[in-house]
C-alpha positions as CSV (number, residue, x, y, z in Angstrom):
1,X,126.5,121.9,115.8
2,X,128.4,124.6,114.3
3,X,130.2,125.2,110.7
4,X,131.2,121.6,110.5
5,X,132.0,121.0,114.6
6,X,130.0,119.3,116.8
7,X,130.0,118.9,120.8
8,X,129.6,115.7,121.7
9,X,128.6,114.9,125.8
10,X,127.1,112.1,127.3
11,X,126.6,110.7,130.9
12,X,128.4,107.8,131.9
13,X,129.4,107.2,135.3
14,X,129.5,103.4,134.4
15,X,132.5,103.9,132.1
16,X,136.3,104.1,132.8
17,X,136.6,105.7,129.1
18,X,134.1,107.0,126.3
19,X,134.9,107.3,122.7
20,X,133.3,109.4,120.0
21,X,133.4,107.1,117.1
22,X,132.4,109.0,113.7
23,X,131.6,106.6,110.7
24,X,132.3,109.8,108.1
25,X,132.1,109.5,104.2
26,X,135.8,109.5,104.6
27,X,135.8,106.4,107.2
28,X,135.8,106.0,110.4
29,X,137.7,108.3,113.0
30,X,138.2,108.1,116.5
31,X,138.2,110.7,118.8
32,X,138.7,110.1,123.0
33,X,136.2,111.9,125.0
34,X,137.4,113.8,127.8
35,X,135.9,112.8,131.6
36,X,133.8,115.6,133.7
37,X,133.9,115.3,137.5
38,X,130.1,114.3,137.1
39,X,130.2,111.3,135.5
40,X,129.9,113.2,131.7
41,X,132.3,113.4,129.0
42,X,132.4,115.5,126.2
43,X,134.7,116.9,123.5
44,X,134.0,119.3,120.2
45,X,134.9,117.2,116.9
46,X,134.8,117.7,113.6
47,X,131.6,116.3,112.1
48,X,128.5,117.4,109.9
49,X,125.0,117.2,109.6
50,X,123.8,113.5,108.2
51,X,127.2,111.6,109.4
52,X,126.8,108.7,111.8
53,X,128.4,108.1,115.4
54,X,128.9,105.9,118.0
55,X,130.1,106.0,121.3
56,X,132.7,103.6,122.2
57,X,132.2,102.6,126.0
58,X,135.3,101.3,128.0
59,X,137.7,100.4,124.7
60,X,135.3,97.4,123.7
61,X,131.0,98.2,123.0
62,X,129.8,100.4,120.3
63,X,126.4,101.9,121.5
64,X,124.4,104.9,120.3
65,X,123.8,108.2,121.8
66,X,121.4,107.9,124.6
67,X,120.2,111.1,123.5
68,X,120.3,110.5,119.5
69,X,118.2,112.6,117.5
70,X,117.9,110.1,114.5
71,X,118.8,106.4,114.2
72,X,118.7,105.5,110.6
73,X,119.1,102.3,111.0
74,X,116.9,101.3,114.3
75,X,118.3,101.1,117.6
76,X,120.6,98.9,117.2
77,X,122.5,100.7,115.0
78,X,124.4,104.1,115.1
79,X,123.1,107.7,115.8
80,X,123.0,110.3,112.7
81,X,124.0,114.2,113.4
82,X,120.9,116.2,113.4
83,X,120.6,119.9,112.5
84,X,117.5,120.7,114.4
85,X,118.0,124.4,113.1
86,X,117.9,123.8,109.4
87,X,114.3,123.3,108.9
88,X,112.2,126.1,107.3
89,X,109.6,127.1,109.8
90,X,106.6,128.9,108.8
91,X,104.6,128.6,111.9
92,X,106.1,132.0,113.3
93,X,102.4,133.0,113.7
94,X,101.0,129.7,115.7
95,X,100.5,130.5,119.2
96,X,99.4,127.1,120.3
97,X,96.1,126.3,122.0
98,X,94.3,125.6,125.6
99,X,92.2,123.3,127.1
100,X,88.6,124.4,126.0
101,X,86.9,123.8,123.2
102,X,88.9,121.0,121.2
103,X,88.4,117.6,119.8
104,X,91.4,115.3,119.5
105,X,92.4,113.1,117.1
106,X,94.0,109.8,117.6
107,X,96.6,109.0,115.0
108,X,98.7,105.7,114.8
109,X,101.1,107.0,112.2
110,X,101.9,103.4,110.6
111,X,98.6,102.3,110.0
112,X,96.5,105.7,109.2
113,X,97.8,104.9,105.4
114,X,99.3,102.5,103.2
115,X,102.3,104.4,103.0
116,X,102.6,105.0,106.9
117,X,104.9,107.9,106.8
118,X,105.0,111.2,108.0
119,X,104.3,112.9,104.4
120,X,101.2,110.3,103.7
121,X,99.8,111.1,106.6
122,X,100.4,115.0,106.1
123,X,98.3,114.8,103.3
124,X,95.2,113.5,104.8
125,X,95.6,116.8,107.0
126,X,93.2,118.7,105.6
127,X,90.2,116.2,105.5
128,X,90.9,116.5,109.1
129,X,91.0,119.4,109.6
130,X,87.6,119.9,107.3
131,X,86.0,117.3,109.7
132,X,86.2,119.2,112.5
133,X,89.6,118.3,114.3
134,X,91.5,120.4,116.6
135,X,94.5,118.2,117.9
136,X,95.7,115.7,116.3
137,X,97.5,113.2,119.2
138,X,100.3,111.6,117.7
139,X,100.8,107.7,119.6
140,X,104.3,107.4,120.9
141,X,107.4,107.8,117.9
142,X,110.8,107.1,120.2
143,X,112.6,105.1,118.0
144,X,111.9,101.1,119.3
145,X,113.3,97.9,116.7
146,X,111.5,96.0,114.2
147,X,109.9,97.0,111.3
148,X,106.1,98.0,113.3
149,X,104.8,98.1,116.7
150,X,102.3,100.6,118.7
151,X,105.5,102.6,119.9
152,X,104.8,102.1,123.5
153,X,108.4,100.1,123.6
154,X,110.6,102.7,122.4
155,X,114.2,102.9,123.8
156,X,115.5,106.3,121.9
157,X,113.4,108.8,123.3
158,X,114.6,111.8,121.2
159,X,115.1,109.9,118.3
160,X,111.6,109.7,115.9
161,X,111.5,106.5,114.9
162,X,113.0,105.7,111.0
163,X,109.6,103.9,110.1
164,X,107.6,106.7,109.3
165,X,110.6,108.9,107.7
166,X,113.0,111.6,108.2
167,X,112.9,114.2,111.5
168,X,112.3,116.9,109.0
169,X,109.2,114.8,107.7
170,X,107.7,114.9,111.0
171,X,108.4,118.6,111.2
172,X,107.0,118.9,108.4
173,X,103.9,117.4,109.1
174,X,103.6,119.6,112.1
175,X,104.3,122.7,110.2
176,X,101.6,121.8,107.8
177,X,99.0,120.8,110.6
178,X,99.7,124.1,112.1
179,X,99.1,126.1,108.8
180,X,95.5,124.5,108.3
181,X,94.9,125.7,112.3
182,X,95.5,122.3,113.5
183,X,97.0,121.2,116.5
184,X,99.7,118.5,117.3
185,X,100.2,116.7,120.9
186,X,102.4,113.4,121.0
187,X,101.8,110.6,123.3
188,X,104.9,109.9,125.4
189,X,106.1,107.1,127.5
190,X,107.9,108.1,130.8
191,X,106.7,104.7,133.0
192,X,109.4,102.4,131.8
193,X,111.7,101.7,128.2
194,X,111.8,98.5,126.1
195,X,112.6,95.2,126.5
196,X,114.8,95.1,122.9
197,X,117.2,97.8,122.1
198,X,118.0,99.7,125.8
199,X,121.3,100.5,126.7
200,X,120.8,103.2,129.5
201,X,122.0,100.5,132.0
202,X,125.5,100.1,130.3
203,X,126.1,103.9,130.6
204,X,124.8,103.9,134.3
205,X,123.0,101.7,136.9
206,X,121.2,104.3,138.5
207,X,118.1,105.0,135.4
208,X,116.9,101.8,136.8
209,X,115.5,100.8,140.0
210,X,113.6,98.5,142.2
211,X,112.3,100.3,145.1
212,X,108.9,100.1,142.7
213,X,106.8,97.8,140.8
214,X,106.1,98.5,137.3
215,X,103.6,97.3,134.6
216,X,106.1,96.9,132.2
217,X,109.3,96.3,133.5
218,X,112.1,98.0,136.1
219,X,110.8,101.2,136.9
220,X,112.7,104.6,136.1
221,X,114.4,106.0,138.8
222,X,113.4,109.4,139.1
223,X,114.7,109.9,142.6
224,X,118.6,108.7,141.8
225,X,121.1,111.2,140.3
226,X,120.2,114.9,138.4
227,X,121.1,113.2,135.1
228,X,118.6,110.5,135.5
229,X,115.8,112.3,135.8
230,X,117.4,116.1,133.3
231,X,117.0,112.5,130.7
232,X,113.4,112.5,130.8
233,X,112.3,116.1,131.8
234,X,114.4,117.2,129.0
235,X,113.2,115.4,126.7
236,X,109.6,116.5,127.5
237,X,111.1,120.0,126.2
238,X,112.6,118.8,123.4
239,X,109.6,117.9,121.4
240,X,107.8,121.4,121.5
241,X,111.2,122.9,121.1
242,X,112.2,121.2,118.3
243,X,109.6,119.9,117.0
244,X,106.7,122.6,117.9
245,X,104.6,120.0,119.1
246,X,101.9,121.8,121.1
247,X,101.8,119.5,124.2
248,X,101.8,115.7,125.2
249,X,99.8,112.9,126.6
250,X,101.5,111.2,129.2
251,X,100.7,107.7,129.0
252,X,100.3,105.4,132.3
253,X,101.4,108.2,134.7
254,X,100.3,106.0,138.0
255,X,103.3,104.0,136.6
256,X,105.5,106.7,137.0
257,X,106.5,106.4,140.7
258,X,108.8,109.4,142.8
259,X,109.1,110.2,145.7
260,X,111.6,113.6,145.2
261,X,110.6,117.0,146.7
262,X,109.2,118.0,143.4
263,X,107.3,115.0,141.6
264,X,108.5,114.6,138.2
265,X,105.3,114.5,136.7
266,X,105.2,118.7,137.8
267,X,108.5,118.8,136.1
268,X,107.7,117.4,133.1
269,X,104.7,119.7,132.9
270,X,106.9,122.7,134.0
271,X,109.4,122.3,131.2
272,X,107.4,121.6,128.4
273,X,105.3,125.0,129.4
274,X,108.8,126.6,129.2
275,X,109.9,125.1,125.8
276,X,107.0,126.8,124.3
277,X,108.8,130.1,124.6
278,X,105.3,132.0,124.8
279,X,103.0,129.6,123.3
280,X,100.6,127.7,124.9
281,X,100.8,123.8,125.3
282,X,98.5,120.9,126.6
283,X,99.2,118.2,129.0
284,X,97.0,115.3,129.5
285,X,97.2,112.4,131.5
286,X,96.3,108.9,131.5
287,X,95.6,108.0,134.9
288,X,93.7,104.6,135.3
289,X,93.7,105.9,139.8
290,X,92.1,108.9,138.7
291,X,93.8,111.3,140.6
292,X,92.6,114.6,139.8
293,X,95.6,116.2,141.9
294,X,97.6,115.8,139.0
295,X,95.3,118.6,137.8
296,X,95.8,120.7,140.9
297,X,98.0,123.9,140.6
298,X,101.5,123.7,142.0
299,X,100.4,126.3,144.6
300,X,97.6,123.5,145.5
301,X,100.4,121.3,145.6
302,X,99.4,119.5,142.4
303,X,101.1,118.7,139.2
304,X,99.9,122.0,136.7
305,X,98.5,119.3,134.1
306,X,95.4,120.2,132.4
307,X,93.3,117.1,131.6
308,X,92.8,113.4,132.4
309,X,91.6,110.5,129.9
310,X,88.1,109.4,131.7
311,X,87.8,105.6,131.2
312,X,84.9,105.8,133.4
313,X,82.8,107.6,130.6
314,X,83.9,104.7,128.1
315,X,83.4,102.0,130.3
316,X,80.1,103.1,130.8
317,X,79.1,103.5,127.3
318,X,80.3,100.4,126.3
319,X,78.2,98.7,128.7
320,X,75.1,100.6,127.1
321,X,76.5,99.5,123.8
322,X,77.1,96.2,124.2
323,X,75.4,94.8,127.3
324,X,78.9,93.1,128.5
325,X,80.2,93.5,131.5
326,X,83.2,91.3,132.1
327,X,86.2,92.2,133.7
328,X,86.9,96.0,134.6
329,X,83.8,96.7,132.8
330,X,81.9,95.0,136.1
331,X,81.6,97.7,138.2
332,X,79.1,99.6,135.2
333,X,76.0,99.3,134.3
334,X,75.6,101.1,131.2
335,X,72.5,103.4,132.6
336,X,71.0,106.9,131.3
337,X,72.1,107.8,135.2
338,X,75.4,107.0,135.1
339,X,76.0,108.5,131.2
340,X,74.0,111.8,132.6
341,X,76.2,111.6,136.0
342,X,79.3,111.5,133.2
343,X,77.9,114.1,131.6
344,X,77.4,116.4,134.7
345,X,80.6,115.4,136.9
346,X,82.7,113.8,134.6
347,X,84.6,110.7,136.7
348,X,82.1,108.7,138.3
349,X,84.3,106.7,140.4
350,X,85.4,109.6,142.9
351,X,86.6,107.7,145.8
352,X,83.7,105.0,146.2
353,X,84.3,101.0,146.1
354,X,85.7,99.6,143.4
355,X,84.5,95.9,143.4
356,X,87.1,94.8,140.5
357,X,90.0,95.8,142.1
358,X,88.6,95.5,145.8
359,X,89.5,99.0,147.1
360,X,88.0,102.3,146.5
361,X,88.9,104.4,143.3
362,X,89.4,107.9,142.5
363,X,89.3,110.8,144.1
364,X,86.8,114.1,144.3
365,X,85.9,115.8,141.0
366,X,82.7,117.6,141.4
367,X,84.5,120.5,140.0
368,X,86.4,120.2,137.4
369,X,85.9,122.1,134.3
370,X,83.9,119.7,131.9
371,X,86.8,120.3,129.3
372,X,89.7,119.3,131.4
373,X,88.6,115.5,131.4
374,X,88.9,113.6,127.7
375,X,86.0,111.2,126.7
376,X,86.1,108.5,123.9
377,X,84.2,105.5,122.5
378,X,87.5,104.0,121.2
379,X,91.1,104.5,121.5
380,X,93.9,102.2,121.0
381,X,93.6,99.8,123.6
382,X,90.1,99.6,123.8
383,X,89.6,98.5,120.3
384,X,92.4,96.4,120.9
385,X,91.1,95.0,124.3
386,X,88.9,92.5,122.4
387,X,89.5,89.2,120.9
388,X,89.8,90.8,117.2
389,X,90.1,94.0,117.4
390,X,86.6,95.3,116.3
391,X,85.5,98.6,116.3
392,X,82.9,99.5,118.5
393,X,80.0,99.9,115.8
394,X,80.4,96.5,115.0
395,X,79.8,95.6,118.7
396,X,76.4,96.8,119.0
397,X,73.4,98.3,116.8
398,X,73.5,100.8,113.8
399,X,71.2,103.0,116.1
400,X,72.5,102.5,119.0
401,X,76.2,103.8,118.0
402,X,74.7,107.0,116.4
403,X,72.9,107.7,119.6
404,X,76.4,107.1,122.0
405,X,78.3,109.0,119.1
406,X,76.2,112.4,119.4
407,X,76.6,112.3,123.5
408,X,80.1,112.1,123.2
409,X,80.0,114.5,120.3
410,X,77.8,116.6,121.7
411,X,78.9,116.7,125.5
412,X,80.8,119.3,127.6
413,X,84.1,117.1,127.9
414,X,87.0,117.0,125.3
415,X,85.9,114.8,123.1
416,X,88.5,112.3,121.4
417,X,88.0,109.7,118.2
418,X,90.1,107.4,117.2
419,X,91.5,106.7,113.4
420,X,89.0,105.3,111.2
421,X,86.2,106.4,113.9
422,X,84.8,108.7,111.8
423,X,83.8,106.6,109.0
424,X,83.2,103.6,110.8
425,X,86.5,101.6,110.1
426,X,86.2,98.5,108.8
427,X,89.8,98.2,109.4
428,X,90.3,96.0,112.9
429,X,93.1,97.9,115.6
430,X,94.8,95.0,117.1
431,X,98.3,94.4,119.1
432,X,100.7,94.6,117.0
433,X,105.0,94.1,118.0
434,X,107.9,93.0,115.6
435,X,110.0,91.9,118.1
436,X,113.3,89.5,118.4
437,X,112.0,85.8,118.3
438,X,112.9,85.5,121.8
439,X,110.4,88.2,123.1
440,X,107.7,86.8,120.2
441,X,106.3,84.5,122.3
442,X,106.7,85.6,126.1
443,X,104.7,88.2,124.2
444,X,101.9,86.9,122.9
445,X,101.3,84.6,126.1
446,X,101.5,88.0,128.4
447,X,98.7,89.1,125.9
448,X,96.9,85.9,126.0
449,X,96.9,86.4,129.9
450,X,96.1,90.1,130.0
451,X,93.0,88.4,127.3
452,X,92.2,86.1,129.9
453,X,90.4,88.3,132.3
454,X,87.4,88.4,130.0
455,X,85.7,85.1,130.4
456,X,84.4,84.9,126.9
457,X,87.9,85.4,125.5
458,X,88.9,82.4,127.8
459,X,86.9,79.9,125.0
460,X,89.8,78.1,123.5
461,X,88.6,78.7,119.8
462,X,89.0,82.3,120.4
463,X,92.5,81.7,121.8
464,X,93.6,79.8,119.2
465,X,92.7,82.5,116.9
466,X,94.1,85.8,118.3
467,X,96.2,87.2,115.9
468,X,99.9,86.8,116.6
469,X,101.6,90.2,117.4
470,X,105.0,89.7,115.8
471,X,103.1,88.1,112.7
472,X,103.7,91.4,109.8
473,X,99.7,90.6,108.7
474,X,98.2,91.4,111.7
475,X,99.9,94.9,111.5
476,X,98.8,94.9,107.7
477,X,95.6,94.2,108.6
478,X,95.3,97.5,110.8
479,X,95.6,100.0,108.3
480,X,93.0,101.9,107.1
481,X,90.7,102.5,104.4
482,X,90.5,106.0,103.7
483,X,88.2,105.2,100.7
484,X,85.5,104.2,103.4
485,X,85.3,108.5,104.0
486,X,83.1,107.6,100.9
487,X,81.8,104.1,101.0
488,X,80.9,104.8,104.6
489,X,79.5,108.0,103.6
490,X,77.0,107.9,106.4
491,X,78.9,107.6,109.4
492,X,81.0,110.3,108.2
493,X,78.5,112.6,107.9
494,X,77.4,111.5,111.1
495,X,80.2,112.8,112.6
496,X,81.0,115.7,110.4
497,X,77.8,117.1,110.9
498,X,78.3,117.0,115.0
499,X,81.4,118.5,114.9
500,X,80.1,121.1,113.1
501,X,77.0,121.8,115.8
502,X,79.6,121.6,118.3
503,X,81.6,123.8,116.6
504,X,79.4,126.8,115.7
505,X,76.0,126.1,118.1
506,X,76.0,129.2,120.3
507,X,74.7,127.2,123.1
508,X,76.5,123.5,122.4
509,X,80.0,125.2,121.7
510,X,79.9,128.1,124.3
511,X,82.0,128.2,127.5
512,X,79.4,129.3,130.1
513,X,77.1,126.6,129.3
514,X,76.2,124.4,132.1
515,X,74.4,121.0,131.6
516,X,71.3,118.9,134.0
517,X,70.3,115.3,133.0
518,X,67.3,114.1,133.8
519,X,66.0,109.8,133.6
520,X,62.8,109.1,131.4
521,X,63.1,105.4,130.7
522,X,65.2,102.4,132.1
523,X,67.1,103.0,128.5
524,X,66.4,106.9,127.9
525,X,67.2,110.1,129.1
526,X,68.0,113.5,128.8
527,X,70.7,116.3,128.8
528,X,69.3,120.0,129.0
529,X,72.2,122.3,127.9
530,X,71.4,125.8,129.1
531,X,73.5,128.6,127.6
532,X,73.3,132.6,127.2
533,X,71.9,131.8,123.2
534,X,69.2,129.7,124.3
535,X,68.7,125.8,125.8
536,X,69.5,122.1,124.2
537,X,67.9,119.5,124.8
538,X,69.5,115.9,123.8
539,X,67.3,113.1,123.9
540,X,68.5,109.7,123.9
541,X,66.5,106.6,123.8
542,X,68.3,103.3,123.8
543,X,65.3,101.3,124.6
544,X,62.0,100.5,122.1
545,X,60.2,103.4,120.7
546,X,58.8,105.5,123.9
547,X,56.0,108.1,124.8
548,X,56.5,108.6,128.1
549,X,53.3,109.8,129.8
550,X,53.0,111.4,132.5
551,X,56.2,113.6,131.8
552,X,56.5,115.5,135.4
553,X,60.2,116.2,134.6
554,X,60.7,120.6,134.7
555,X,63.8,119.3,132.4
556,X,61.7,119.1,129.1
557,X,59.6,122.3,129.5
558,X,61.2,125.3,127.2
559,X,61.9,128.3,128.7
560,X,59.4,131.0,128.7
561,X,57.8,131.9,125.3
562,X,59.4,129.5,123.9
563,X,59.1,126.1,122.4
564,X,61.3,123.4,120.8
565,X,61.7,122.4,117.4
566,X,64.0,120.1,115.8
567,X,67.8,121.2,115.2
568,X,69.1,117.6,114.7
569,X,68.0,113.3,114.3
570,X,70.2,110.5,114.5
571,X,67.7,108.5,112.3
572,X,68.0,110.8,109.5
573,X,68.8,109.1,106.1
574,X,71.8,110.4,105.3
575,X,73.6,108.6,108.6
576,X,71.4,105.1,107.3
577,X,68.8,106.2,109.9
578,X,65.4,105.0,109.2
579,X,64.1,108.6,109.5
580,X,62.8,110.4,112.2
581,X,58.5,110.4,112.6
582,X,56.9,113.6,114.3
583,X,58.1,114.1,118.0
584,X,54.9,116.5,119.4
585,X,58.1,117.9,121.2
586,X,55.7,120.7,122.9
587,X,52.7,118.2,123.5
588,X,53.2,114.4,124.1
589,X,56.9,113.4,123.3
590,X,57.6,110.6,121.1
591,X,61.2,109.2,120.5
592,X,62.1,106.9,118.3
593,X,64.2,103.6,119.4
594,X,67.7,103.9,119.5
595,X,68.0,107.4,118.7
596,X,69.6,110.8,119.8
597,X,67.8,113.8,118.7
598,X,68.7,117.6,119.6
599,X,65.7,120.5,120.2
600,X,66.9,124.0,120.6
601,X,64.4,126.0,122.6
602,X,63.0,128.6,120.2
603,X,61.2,132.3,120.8
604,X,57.0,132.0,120.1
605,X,54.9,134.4,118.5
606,X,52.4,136.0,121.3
607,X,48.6,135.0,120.5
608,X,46.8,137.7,118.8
């Protein structure tokens, strides 16, 4: 908008006539929209930032902009003018970041404080940033009804939703983040739109279509007309252009179906790299296929993204932590050889059988860079995908979850945490929707159902006591504690002190170093980190206390003239370990039960 004027344009072949209603201080005006040869009309009106608008379809429905940038009032309710160019930047100087070397940070806006807001949360920033983040992921913000939800339903893409504050508190927060050195990526949802609160299909037919199956609903149609698709790729740009977000996470992308010369998914990618106007900006993917040509260059004919979630490598450790293995957790066993084969390749289902879904899964990976797949011990739907939402450390052993915690810590992948992770949450993350009372239940029994494929959750005491999703207390419930940074001082050292070894470890945190695994128990094993600076060695022993004897394994000798010594213990008391007894790492190994230590390789004195 200009000195008072604003163009308004929309797409709407559907419509005979468009009007730009403005609901202005003075009252409301009308102002006729004049039709395009495309399909789009448009007209410049007189209007100012913080007014609200409608447009008026065919002389009778009053429905917000498809491409709002605010609605105050949810999305039910009119669009507000935005002046995306009135917000005080200082982040001239940020010139975004790459794929290496980062650990991401998984934020749920409206439970990571009481408040739930924008500036709340802005003020935990630098605790995170003290802790050892890099990127803090932002789940999904389009504007979607009610008064909570996970976001995954929103229906105004370019409109951050009104629950966690202004636009100009959210680029605030990203400002701030950026100051401290921080990173900020947002989770976005191109598979499919809402069930409550989407009118696309009243301004045109065509963003809909059923050529596919979806998840979720009618699938997008990406391969229907240029305005269909400019909706989505756009918007894609929008948020690092506006909002200097530094990249996205593209949820559910095997969900996102198109058959057009150019795959949207490389257009998506394409646009936000352009919308950074020099900076650089991370994609990642969620792709439960694993189909690491999304990863591929577009002269490889791939899609330019530049890392993958990896539920294999959570799958696995869950197994290891809790023994289960119902439902797609079947096809793992929780062993030190598949947690080492992680480790080393990354995906461990690379185009092998698949028994839960009957058909092979994934596809070759041998050589992608350890950094470019993300690994996790939670994350949203996995803490959710239990009956109560518990966090993982209350799934399995004190010991146990230290040991898991420094390999994915400690590892060559990305890794991620979730909120309330890092001081052991007490705080449960379930589903949680305020939706119309006609969606409530269809709701809760398609979660019930989704429940249903783990046969312990089939026990009708533990249906009868899921949490209701529309039900405000199971949202309330989800919030965290931030207090527990200090009442759970030990787990947050725990993972304060492994950031900082990943952080400023010259072999742990360096580029060229290349990692081996070796077996030395049914429950322990090893991972020899050899860098430039020296060699790692992590130990992990999930099992009972352990001297294993004979140790023919090359993986635990040091490197010439040297020999270990202890850099770092699981069990030491300040993570509520029990403490960690002599190891006789350069004679006969001991390792204590349900422990991780770390040895770095260290230069001997010559015999005199």
């Amino acid at each position: 908008m200009h000195s008072g004027r604003a163009h308004a344009r929309v797409w709407a072949p559907a419509c005979a006539a468009v009007d730009f209603v403005l609901e202005a201080v003075a009252g409301r005006t009308i102002h006729p929209l004049e039709k395009e040869p495309d399909g789009f009309f448009s007209a410049t009106v007189e209007a100012t930032a913080g007014d609200r608008y409608w447009f008026r379809l065919d002389d009778d429905r009053l429905r917000p902009d498809p491409r709002s940038r605010f609605q105050p009032d949810g999305p039910h309710g009119p669009s507000q003018i935005v002046d995306p160019s009135a917000f005080p930047w200082t982040d001239s100087a940020w010139q975004g970041i790459g794929a290496a070397r980062q650990v991401i940070y998984e934020m749920h806006v409206g439970t990571y404080t009481p408040q739930g807001t924008w500036p709340a949360a802005a003020e935990q920033l630098p605790a995170l940033a003290s802790l050892g983040i890099t990127i803090v992921e932002m789940m999904p913000l389009a504007d979607f009804p009610g008064r909570f939800g996970w976001g995954y339903d929103g229906v105004n893409l370019y409109a951050p939703t009104r629950l966690y504050g202004q636009p100009n508190d959210l680029r605030a927060f990203i400002d701030r983040a950026h100051v401290l050195g921080l990173a900020v990526i947002l989770d976005v949802v191109y598979n499919h739109l809402g069930p409550d609160g989407n009118y696309l299909g009243e301004f045109s037919s065509d963003y809909f279509t059923d050529k596919y199956t979806n998840d979720w609903g009618r699938a997008l149609n990406f391969e229907g007309p240029r305005p269909v698709r400019e909706h989505f790729v756009e918007n894609a740009g929008y948020w690092i252009d506006e909002y200097h977000f530094d990249g996205l996470r593209l949820d559910a992308t095997q969900d996102i179906h198109d058959g057009s010369d150019e795959h949207v998914l490389r257009s998506i990618t394409t646009r936000a790299r352009s919308a950074a106007r020099g900076r650089s900006v991370l994609v990642i993917a969620e792709n439960e296929p694993q189909d690491v040509g999304l990863m591929r260059t577009a002269a490889s004919d791939g899609y330019g993204i530049d890392a993958m979630w990896n539920d294999d490598f959570h799958h696995s450790a869950q197994v290891a932590l809790t023994g289960r293995r119902e439902a797609y957790y079947t096809d793992y066993l929780g062993s030190p050889q598949e947690l080492i084969s992680s480790a080393k390749y990354g995906f461990l289902y690379q185009g092998q059988w698949y028994g839960w879904q009957k058909q092979r899964r994934g596809t070759p990976a041998l050589n992608i860079a350890p950094s470019a797949l993300v690994h996790y011990l939670q994350n949203h739907d996995q803490v959710a995908n239990s009956a109560f939402g518990k966090r993982v450390h209350e799934l399995t052993s004190p010991g146990r979850h230290r040991a898991l915690t420094a390999l994915l810590l400690l590892g060559r992948a990305t890794p991620l945490i979730f909120q309330g992770q890092e001081f052991n949450a007490s705080a449960p993350f379930l589903f949680f929707a305020d939706l119309p009372e006609s969606l409530r239940e269809p709701v809760a029994e398609g979660r019930k159902e989704f429940l249903s494929q783990f046969p312990a959750l089939n026990d009708s005491d533990v249906m009868s006591a899921l949490a209701p999703p529309g039900d405000e207390r199971t949202f309330a419930q989800c919030r965290l504690d931030l207090g527990e940074r200090q009442t759970h001082a030990g787990a947050y050292a725990l993972h304060r002190d492994l950031l900082r070894l990943r952080r400023t470890d010259p072999v742990i945190g360096a580029e060229g170093t290349s990692v081996d695994g070796a077996i030395l128990a049914p429950e322990a094993f090893l991972l020899r980190l050899l860098g430039a600076g020296g060699d790692r060695l992590l130990l992990i022993n999930l099992g009972h206390d352990l001297e294993p004897s004979p140790m023919p394994e090359p993986l635990l000798a040091p490197p010439a003239g040297c020999g270990w010594h202890l850099l770092w213990s699981s069990e030491a008391v300040a993570y509520g370990g029990a403490g960690t007894p002599p190891l006789n790492a350069n004679e006969r190994l001991h390792l204590p039960s349900e422990s991780a230590v770390l040895l770095a390789s260290e230069r001997q004195s010559s015999e005199p």
